[in-house]
PyMOL Python script that loads the backbone (N, CA, C, O; Angstrom):
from pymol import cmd

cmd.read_pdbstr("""\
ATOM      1  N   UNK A   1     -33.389 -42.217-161.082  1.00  0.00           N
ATOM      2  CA  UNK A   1     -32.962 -43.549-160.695  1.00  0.00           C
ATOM      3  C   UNK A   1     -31.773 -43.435-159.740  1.00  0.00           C
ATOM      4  O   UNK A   1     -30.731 -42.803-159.917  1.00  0.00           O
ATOM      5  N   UNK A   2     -32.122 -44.136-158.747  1.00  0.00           N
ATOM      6  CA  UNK A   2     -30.782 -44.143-157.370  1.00  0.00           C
ATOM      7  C   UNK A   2     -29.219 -45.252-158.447  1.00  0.00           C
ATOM      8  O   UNK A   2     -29.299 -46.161-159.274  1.00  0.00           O
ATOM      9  N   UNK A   3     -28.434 -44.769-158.039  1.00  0.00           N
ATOM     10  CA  UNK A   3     -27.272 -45.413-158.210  1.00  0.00           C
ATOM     11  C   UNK A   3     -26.785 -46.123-156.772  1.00  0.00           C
ATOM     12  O   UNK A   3     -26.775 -45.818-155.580  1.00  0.00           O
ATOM     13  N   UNK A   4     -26.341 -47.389-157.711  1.00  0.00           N
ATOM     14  CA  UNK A   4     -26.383 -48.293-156.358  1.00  0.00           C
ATOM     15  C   UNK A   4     -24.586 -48.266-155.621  1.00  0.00           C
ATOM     16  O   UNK A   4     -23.645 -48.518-156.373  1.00  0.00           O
ATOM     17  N   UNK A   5     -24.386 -47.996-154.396  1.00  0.00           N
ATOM     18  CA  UNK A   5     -23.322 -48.317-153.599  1.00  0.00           C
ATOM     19  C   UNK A   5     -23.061 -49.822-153.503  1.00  0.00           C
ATOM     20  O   UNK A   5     -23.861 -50.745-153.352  1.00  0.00           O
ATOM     21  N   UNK A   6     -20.774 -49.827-153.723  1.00  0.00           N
ATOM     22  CA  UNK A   6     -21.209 -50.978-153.028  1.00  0.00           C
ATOM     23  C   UNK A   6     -20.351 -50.770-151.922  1.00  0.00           C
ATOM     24  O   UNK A   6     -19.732 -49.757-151.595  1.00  0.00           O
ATOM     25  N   UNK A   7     -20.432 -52.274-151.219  1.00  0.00           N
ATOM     26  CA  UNK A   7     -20.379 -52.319-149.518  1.00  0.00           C
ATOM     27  C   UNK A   7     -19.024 -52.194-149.424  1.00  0.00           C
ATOM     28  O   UNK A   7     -18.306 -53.085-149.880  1.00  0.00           O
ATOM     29  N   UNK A   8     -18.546 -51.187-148.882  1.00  0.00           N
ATOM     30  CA  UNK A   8     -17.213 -50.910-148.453  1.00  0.00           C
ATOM     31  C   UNK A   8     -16.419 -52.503-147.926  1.00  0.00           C
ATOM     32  O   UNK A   8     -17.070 -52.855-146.942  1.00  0.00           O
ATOM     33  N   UNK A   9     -15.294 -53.561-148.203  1.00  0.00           N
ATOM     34  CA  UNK A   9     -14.451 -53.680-147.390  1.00  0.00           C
ATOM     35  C   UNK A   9     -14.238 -53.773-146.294  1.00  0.00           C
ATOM     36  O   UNK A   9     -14.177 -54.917-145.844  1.00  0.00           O
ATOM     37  N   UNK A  10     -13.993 -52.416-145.211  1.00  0.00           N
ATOM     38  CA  UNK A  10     -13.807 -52.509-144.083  1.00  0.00           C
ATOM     39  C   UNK A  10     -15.674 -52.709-143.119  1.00  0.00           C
ATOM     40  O   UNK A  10     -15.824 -52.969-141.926  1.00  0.00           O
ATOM     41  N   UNK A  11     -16.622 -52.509-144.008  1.00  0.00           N
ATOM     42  CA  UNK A  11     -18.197 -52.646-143.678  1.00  0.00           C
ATOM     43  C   UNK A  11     -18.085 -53.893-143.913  1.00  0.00           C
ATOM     44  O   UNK A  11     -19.072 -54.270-143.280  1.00  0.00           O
ATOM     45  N   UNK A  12     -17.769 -54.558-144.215  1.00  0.00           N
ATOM     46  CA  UNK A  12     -17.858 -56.442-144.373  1.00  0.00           C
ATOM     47  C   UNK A  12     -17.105 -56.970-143.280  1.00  0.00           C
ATOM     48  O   UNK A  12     -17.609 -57.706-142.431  1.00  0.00           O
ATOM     49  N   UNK A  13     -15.877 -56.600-143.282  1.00  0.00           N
ATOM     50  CA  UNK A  13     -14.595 -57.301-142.276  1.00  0.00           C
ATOM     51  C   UNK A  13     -15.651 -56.629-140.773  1.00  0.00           C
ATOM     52  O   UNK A  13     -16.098 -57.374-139.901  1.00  0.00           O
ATOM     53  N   UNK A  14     -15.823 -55.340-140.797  1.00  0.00           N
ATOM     54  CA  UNK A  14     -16.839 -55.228-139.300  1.00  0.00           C
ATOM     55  C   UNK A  14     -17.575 -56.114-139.386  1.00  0.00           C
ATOM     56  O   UNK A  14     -17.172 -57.116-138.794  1.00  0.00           O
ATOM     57  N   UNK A  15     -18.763 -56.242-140.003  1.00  0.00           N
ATOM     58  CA  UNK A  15     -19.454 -57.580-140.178  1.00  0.00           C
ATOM     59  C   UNK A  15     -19.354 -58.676-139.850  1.00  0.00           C
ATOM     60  O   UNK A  15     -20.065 -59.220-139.005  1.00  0.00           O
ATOM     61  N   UNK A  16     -18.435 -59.194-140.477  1.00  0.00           N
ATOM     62  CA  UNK A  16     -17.585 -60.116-140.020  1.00  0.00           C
ATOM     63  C   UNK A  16     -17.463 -61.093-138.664  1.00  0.00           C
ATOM     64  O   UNK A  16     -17.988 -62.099-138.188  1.00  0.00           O
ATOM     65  N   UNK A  17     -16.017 -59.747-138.255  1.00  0.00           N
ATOM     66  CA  UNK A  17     -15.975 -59.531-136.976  1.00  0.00           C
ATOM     67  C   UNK A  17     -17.260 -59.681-135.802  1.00  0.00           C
ATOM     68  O   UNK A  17     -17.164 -60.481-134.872  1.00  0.00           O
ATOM     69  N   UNK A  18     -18.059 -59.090-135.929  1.00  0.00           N
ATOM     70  CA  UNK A  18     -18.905 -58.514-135.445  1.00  0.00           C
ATOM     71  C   UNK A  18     -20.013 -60.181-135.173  1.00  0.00           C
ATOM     72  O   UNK A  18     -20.711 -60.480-134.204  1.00  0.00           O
ATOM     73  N   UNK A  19     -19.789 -60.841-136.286  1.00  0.00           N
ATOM     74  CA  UNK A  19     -20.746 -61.967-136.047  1.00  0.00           C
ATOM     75  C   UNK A  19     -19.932 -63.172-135.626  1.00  0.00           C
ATOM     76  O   UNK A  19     -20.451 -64.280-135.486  1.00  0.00           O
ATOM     77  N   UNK A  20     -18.442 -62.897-135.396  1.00  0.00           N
ATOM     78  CA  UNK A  20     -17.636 -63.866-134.405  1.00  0.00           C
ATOM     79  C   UNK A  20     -17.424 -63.423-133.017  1.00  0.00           C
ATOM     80  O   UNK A  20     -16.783 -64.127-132.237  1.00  0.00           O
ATOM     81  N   UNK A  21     -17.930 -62.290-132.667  1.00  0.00           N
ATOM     82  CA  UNK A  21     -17.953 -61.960-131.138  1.00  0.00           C
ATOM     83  C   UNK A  21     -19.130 -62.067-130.635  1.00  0.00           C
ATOM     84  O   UNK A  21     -19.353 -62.494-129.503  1.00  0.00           O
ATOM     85  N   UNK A  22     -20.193 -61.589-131.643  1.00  0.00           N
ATOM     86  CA  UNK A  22     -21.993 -62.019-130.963  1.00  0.00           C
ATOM     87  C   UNK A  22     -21.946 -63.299-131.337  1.00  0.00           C
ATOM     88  O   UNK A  22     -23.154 -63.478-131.182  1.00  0.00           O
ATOM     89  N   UNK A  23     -21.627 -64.164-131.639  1.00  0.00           N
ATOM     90  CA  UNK A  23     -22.046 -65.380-131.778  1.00  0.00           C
ATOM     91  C   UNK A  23     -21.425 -66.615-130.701  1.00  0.00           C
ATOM     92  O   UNK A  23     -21.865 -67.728-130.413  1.00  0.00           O
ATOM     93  N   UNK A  24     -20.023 -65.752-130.199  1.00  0.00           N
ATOM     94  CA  UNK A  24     -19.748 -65.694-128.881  1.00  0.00           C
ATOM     95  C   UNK A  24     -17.451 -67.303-129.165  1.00  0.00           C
ATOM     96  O   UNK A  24     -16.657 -67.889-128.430  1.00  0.00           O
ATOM     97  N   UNK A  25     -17.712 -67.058-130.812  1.00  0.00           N
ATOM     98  CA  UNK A  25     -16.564 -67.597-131.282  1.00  0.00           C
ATOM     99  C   UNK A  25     -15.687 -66.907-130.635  1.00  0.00           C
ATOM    100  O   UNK A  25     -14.758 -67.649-130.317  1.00  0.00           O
ATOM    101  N   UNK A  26     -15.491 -65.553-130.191  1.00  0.00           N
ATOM    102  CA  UNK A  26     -14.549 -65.006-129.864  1.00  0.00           C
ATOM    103  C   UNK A  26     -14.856 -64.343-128.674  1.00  0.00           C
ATOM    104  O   UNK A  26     -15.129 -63.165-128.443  1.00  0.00           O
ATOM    105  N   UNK A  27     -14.748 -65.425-127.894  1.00  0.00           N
ATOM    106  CA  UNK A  27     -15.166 -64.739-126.357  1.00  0.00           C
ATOM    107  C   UNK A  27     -15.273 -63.871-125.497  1.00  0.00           C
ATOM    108  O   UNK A  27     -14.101 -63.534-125.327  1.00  0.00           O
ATOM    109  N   UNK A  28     -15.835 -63.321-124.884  1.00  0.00           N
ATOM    110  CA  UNK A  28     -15.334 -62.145-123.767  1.00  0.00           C
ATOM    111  C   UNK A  28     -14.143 -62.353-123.012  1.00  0.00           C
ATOM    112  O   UNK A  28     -14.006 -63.366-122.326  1.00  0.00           O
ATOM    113  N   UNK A  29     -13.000 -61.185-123.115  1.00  0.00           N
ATOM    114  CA  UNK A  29     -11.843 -62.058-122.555  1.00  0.00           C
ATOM    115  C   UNK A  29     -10.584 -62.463-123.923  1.00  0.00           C
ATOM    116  O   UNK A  29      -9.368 -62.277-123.955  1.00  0.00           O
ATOM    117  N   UNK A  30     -11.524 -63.065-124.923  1.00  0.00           N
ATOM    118  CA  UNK A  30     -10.262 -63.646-125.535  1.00  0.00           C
ATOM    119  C   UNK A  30      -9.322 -62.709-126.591  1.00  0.00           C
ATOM    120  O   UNK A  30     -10.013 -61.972-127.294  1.00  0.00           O
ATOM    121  N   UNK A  31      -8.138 -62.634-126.775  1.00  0.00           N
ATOM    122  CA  UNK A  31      -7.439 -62.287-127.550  1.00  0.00           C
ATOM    123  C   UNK A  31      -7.484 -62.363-128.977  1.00  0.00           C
ATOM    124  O   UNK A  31      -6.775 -63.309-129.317  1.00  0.00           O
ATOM    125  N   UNK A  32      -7.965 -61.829-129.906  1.00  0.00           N
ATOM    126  CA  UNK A  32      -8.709 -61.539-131.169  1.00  0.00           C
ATOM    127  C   UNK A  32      -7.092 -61.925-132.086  1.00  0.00           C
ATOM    128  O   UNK A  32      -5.983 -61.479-131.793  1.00  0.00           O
ATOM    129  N   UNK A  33      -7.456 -62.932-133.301  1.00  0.00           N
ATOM    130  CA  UNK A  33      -6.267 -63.083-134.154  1.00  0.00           C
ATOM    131  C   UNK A  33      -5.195 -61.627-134.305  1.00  0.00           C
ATOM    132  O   UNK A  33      -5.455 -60.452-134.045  1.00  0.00           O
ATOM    133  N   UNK A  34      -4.616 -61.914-134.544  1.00  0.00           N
ATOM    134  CA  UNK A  34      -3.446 -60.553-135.095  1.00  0.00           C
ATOM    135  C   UNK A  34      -4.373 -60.075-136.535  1.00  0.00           C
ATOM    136  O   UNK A  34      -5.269 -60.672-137.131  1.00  0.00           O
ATOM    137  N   UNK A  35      -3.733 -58.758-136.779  1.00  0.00           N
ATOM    138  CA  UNK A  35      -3.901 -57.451-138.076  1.00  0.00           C
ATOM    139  C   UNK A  35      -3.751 -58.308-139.098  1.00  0.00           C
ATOM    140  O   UNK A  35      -4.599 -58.542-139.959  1.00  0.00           O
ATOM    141  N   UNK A  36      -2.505 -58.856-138.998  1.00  0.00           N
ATOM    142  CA  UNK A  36      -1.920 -59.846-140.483  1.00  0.00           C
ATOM    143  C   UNK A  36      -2.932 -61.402-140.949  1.00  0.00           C
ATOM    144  O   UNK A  36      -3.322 -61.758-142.061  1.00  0.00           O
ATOM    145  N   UNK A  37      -3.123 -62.095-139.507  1.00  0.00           N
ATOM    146  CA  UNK A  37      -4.055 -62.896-139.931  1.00  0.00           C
ATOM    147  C   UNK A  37      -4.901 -62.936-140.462  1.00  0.00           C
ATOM    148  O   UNK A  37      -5.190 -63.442-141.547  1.00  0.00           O
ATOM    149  N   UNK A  38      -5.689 -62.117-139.385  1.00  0.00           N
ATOM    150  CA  UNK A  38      -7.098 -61.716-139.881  1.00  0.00           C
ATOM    151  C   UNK A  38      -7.227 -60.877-141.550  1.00  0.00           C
ATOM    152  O   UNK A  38      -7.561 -61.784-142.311  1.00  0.00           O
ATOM    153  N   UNK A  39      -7.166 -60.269-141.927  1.00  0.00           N
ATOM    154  CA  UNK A  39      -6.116 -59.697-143.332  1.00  0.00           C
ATOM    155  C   UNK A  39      -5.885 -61.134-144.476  1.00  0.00           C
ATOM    156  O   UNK A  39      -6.551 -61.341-145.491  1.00  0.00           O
ATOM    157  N   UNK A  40      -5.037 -61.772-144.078  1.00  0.00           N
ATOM    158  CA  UNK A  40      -5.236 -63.264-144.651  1.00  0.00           C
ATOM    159  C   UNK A  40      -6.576 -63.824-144.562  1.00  0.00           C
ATOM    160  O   UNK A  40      -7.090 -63.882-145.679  1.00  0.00           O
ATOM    161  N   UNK A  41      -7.170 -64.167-143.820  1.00  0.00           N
ATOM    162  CA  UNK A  41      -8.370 -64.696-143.630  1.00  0.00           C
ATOM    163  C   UNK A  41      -9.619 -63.902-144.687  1.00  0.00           C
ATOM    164  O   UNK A  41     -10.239 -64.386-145.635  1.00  0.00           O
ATOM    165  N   UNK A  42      -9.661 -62.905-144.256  1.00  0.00           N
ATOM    166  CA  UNK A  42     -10.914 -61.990-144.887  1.00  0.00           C
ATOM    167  C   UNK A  42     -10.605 -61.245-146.328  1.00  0.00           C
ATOM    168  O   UNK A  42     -11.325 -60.507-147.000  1.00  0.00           O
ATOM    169  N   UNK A  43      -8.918 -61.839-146.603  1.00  0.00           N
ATOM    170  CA  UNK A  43      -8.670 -61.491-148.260  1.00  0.00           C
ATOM    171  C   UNK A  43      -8.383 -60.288-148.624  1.00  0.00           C
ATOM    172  O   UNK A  43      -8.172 -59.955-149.790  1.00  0.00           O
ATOM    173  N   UNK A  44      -8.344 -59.353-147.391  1.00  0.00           N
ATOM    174  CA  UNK A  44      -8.390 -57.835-147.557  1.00  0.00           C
ATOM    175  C   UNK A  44      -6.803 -57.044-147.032  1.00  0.00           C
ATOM    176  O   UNK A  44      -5.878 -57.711-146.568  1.00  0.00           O
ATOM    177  N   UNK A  45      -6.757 -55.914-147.174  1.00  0.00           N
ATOM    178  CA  UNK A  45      -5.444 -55.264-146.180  1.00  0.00           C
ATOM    179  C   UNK A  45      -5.011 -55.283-144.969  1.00  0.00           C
ATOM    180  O   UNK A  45      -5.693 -56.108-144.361  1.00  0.00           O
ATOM    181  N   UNK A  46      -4.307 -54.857-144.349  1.00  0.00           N
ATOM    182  CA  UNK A  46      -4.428 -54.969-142.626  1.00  0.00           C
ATOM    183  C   UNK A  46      -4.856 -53.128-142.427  1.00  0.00           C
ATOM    184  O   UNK A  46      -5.089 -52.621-141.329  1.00  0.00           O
ATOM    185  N   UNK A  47      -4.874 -52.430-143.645  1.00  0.00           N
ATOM    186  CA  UNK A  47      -5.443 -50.875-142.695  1.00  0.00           C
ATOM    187  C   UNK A  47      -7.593 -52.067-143.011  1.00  0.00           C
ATOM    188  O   UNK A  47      -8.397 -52.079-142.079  1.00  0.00           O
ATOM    189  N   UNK A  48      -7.749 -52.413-143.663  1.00  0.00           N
ATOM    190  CA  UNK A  48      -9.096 -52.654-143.967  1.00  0.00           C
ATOM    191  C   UNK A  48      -9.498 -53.135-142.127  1.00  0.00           C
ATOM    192  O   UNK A  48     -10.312 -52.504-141.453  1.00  0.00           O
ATOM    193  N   UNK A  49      -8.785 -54.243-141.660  1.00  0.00           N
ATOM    194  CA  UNK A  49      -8.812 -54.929-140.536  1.00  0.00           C
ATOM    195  C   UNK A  49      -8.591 -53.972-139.569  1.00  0.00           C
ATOM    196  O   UNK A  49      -9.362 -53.794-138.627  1.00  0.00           O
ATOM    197  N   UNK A  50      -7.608 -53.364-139.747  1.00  0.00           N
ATOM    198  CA  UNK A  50      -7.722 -51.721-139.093  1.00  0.00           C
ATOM    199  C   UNK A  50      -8.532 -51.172-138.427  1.00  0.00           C
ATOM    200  O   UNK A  50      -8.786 -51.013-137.233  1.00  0.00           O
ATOM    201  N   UNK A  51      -9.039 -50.806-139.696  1.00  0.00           N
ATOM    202  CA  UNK A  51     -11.373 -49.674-139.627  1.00  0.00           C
ATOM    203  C   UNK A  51     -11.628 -50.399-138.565  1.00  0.00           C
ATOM    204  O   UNK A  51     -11.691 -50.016-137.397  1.00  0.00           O
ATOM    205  N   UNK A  52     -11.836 -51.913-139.173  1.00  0.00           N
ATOM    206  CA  UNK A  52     -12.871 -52.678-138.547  1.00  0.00           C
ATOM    207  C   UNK A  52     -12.136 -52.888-136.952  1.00  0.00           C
ATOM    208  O   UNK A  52     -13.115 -52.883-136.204  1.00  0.00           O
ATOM    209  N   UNK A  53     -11.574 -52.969-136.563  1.00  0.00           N
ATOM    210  CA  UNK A  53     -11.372 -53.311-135.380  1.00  0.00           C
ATOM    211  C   UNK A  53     -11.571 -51.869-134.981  1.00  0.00           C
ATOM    212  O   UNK A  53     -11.839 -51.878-133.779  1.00  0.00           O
ATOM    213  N   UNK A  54     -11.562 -50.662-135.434  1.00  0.00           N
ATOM    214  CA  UNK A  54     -11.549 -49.368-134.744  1.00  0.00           C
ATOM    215  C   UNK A  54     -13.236 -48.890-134.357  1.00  0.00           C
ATOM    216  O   UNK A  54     -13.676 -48.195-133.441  1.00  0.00           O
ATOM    217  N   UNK A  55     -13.853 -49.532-135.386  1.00  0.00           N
ATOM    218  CA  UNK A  55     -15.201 -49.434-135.402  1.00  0.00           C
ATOM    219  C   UNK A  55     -15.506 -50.585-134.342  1.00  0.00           C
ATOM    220  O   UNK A  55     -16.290 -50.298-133.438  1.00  0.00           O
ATOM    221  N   UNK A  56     -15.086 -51.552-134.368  1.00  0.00           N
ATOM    222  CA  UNK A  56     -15.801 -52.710-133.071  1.00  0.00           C
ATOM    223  C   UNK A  56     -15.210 -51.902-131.538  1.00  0.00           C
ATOM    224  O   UNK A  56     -15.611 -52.220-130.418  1.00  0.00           O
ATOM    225  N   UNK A  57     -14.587 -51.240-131.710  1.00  0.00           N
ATOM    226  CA  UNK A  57     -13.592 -50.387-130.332  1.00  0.00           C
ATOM    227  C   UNK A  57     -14.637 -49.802-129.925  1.00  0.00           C
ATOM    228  O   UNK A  57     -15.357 -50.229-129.023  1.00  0.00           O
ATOM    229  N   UNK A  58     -14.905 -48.213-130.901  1.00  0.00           N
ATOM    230  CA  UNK A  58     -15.939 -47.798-130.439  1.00  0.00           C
ATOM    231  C   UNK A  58     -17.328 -47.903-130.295  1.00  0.00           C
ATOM    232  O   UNK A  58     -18.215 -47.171-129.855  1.00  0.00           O
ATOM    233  N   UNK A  59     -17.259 -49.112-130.832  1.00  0.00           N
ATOM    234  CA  UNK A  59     -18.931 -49.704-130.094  1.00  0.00           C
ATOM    235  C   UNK A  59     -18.818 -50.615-129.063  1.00  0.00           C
ATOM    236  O   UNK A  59     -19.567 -51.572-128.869  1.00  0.00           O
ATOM    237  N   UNK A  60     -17.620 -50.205-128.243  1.00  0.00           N
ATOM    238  CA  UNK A  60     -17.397 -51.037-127.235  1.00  0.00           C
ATOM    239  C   UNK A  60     -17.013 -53.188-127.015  1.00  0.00           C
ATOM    240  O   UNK A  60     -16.978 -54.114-126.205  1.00  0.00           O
ATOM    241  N   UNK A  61     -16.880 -52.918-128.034  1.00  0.00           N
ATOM    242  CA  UNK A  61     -16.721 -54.779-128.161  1.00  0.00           C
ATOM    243  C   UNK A  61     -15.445 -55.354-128.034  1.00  0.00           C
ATOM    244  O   UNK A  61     -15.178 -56.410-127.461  1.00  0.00           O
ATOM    245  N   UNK A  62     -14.585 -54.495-128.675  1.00  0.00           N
ATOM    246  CA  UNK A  62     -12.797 -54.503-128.639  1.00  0.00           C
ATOM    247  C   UNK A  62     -12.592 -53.693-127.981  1.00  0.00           C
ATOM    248  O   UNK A  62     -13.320 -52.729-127.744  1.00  0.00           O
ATOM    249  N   UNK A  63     -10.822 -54.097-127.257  1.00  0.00           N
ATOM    250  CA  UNK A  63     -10.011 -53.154-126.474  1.00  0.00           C
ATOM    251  C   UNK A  63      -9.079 -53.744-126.835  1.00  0.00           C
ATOM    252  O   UNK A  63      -8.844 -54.949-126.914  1.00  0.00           O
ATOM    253  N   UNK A  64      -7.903 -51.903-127.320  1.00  0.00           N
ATOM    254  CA  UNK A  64      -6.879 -52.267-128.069  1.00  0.00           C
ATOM    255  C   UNK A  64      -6.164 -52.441-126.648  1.00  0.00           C
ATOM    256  O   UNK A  64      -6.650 -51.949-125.630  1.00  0.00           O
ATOM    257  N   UNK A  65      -4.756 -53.312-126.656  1.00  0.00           N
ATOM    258  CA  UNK A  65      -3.930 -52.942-125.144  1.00  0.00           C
ATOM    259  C   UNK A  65      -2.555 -53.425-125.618  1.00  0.00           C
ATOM    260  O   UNK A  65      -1.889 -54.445-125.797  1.00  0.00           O
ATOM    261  N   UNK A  66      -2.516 -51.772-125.738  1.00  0.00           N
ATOM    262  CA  UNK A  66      -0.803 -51.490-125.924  1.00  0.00           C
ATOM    263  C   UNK A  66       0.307 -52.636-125.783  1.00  0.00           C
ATOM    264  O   UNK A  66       0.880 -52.890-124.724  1.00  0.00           O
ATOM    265  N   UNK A  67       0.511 -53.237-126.897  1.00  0.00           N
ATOM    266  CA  UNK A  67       2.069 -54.267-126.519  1.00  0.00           C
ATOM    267  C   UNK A  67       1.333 -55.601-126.220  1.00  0.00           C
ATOM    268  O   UNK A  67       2.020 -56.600-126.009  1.00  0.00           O
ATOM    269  N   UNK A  68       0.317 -55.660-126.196  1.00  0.00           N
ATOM    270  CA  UNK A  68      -0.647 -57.108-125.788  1.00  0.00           C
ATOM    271  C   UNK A  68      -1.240 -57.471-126.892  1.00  0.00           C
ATOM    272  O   UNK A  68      -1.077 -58.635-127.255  1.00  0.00           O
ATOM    273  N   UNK A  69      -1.918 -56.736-127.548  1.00  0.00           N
ATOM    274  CA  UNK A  69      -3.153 -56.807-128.904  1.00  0.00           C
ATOM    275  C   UNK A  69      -4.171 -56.323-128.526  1.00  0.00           C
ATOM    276  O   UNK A  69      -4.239 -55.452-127.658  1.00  0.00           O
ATOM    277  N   UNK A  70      -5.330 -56.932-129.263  1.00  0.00           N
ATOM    278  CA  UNK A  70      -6.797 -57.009-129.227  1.00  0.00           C
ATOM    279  C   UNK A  70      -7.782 -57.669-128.367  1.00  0.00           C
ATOM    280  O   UNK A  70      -8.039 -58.785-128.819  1.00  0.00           O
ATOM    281  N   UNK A  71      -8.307 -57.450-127.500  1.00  0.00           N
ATOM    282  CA  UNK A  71      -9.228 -58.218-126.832  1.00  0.00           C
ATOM    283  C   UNK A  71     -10.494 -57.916-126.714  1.00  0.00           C
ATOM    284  O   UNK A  71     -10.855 -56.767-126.458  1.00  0.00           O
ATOM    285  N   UNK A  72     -11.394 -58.994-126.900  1.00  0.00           N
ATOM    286  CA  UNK A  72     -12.955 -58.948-126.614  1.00  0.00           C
ATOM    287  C   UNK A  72     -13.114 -58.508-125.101  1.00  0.00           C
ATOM    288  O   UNK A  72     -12.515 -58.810-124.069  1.00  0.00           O
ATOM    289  N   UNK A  73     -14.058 -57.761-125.367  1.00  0.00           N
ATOM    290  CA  UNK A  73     -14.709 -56.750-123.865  1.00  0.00           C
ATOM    291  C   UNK A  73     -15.967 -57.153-123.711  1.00  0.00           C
ATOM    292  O   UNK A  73     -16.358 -57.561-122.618  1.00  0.00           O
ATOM    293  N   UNK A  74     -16.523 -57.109-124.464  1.00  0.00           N
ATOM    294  CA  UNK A  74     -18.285 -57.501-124.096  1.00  0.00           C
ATOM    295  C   UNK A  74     -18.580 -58.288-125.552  1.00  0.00           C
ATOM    296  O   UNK A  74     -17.679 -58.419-126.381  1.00  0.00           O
ATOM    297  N   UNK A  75     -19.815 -58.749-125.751  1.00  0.00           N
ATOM    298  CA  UNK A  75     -20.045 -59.470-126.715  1.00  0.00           C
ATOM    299  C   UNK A  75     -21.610 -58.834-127.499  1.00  0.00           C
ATOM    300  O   UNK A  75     -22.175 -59.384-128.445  1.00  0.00           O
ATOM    301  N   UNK A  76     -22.141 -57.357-126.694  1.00  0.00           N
ATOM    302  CA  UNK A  76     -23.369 -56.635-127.580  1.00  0.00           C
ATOM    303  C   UNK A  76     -22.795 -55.651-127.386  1.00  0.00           C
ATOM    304  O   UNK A  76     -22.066 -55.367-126.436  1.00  0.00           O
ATOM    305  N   UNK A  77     -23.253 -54.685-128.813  1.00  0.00           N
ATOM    306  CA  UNK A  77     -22.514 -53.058-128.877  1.00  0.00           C
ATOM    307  C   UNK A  77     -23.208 -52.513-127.769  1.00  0.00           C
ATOM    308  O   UNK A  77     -24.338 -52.730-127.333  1.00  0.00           O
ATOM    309  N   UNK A  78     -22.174 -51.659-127.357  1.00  0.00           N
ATOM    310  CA  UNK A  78     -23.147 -50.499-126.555  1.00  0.00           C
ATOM    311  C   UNK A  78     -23.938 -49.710-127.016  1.00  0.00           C
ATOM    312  O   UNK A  78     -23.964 -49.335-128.188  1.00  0.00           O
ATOM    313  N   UNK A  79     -24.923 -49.259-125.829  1.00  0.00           N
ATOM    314  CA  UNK A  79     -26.134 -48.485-127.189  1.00  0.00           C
ATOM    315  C   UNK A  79     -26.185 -46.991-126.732  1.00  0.00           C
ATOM    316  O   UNK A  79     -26.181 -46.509-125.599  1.00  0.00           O
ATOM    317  N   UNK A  80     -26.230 -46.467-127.845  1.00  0.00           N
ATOM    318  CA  UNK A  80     -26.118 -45.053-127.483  1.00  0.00           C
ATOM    319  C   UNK A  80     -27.599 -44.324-127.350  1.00  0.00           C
ATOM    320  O   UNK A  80     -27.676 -43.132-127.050  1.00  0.00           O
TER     321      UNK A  80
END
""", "prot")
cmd.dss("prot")
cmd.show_as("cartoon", "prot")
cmd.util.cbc("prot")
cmd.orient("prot")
């Protein structure tokens, strides 16, 4: 019998994320809430919000920019 996983945290907050930039709430262009908000919002840590923004990075959707924040880059992952 398989033992069941459960869904990581920072796999939800990507999620999340992920269905406020394809769905186009968070525009190409726009400046993504702050670590702390978002964290408030999704009930979780700010390293959890962390992952997830590091994981939307490298699938190309976020760009971190030094001293500015977070911003939406495209709105579909890149495909490898």
């Amino acid at each position: 019998m398989r033992s069941l996983r459960r869904h990581p945290l920072s796999e939800q907050a990507t999620e999340q994320m992920l269905c406020l930039v394809t769905s186009g709430e968070w525009a190409v262009g726009a400046k993504i809430p702050s670590e702390m908000a978002l964290a408030a919002e999704f009930g979780v840590g700010r390293s959890t919000v962390r992952e997830a923004i590091r994981e939307l990075t490298g699938k190309g959707l976020l760009e971190s920019r030094h001293g500015s924040g977070v911003y939406v880059v495209r709105d579909e992952p890149l495909v490898a």
